[in-house]
C-alpha positions as MATLAB code, in Angstrom:
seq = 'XXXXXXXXXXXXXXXXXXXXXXXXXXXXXXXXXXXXXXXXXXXXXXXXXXXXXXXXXXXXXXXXXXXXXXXXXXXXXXXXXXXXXXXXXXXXXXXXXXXXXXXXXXXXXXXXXXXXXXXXXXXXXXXXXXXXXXXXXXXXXXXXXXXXXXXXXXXXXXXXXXXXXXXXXXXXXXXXXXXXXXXXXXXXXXXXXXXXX';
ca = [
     198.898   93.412  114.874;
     198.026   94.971  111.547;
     195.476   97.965  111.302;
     193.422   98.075  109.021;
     192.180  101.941  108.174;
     189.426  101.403  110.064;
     188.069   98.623  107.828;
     186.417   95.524  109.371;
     188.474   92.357  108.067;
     185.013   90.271  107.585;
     183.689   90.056  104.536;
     180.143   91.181  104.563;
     179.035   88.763  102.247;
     179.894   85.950  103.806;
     177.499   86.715  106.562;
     174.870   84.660  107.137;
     171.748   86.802  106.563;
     168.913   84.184  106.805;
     170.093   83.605  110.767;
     170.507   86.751  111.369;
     168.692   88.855  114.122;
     166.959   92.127  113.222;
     168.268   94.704  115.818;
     166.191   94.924  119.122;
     163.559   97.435  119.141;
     163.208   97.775  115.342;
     160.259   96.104  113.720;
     160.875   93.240  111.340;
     161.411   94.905  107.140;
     160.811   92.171  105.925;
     156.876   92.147  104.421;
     157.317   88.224  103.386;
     158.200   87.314  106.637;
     155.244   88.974  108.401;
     152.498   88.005  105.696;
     153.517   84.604  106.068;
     153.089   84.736  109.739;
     149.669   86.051  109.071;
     148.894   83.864  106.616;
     149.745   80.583  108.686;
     146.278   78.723  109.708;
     147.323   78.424  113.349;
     147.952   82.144  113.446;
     146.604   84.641  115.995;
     146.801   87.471  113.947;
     144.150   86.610  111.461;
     141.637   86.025  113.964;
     143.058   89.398  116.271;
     142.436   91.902  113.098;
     139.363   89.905  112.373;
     137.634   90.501  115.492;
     139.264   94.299  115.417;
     137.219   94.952  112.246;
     134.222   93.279  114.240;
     133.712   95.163  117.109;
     134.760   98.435  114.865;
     132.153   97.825  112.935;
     129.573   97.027  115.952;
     130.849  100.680  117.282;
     130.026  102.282  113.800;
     126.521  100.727  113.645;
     125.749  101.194  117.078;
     126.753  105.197  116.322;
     124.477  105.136  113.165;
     121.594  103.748  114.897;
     121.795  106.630  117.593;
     122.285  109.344  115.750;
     118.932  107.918  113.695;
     117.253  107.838  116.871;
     118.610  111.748  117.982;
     117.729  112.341  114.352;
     114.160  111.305  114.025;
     113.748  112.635  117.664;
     114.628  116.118  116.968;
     112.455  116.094  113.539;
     109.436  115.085  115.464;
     109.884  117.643  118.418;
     110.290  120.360  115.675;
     107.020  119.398  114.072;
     105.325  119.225  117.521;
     106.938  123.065  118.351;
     105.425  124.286  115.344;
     102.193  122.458  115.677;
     101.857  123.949  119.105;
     103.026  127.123  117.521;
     100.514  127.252  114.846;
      97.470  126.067  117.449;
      98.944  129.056  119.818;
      98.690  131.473  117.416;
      95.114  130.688  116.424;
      93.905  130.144  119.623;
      95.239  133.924  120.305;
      93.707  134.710  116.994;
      89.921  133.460  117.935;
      90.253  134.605  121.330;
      90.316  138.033  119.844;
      86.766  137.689  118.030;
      85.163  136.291  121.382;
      84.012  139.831  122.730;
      82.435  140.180  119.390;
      80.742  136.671  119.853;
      79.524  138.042  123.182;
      78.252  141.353  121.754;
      76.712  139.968  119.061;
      75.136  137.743  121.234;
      73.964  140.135  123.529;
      72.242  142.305  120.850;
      69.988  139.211  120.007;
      68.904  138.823  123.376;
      67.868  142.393  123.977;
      65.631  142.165  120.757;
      64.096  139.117  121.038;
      60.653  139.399  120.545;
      60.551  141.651  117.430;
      61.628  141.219  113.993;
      63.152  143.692  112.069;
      65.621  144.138  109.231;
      68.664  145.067  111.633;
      67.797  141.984  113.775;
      67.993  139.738  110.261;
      70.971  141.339  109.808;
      72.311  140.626  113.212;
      71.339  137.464  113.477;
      72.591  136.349  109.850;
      76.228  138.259  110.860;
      76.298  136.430  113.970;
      76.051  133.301  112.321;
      78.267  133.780  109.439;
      81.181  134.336  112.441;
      80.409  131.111  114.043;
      80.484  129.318  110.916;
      83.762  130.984  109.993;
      85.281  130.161  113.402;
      83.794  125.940  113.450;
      85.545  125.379  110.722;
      89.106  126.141  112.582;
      87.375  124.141  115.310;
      85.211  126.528  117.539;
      82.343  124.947  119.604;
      80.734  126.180  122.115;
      80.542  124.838  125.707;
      77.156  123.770  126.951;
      75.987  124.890  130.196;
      72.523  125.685  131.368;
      70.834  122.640  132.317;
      74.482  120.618  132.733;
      76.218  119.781  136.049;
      78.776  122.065  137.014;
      82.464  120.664  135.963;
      84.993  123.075  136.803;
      87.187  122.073  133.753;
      84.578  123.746  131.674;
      82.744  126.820  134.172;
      83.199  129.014  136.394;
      80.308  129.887  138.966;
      79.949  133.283  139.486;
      77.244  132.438  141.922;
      75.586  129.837  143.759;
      71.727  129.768  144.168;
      69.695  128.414  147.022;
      66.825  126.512  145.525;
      64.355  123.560  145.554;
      63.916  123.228  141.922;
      66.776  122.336  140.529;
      69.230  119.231  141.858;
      72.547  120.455  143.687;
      75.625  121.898  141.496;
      73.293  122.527  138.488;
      73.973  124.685  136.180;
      71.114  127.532  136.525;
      71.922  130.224  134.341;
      74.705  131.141  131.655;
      75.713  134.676  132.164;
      78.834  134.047  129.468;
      79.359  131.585  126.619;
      82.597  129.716  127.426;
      84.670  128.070  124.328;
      86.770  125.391  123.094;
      89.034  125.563  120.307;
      89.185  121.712  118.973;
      90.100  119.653  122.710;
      91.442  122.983  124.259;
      89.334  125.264  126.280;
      89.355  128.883  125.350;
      87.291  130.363  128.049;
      85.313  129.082  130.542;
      81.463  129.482  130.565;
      80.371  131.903  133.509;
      77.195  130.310  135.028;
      74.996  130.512  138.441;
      74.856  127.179  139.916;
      71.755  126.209  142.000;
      72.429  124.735  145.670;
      69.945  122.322  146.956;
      70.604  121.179  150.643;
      67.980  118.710  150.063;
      69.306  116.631  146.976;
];
């Protein structure tokens, strides 16, 4: 037997490389081969990356539209914060110039019947700050003559009497407040009790 120097005696050209079997495990080299797989009408792997791309896409859009929604959400709850912010601090504000409401108020009422300068003065002061204070949306609660509601007073005392009906409001000791829908204080009243109404 001859030996070759460790030479193979077959000529590799004389191979047959169109029947030839790519080695297991490796993936096929050859690009024609695989386009024209994926090119062939009957072929699954048209239709396979196909529906890939679809439901890729569905993911992406389905993303976008949620993030749209988280976005919007978390613009509109930062314009309520500082909405409720801005009406918090101005409510704080006002509630400030109440005891001045109430003093002013008070001075009127002890000089009722006589007209001076000072009262003019008083009385023009007194309604320069309520002007000053509707316009953010101050209004004052109404309360003698009303029913009680306890949203909107708070009875300081209850009256036994015939000449008013039950739970009516007799008497407003304090001017209650509300700033737009919001009440700022209560109004402190006497409410009449009338067993027989």
């Amino acid at each position: 037997m001859a030996r070759s120097n460790g030479q193979s005696d077959i000529n590799p050209q004389t191979l047959d490389a169109e029947h030839e079997l790519p080695a297991s495990g490796e993936p096929d080299d050859n690009p024609s081969t695989s386009a024209a797989d994926a090119s062939r009408p009957g072929s699954g792997g048209e239709n396979a990356d196909l529906q890939k791309l679809k439901i890729e896409r569905d993911t992406l859009l389905d993303r976008l539209a949620r993030m749209q929604a988280e976005f919007d959400n978390a613009r509109k709850r930062a314009m309520r914060e500082q909405q409720d912010y801005r009406e918090y601090a101005l409510a704080d504000a006002v509630k400030g110039l109440l005891p001045t409401l109430d003093s002013l108020e008070r001075a009127l009422h002890v000089g009722s019947g006589e007209k001076s300068e000072l009262r003019s003065g008083v009385e023009l002061i007194h309604k320069q700050l309520l002007d000053a204070l509707g316009k953010v949306g101050l209004r004052p609660i109404q309360a003698k003559g009303e029913m009680f509601d306890p949203h909107l007073h708070e009875a300081i005392e209850m009256v036994e009497t015939t000449e008013a009906k039950d739970h009516q409001v007799l008497e407003e000791l304090q001017r209650g407040y509300k700033l737009k829908d919001r009440l700022l204080r209560p109004a402190m009243v006497k409410v009449a009790r009338n067993s027989k109404h």
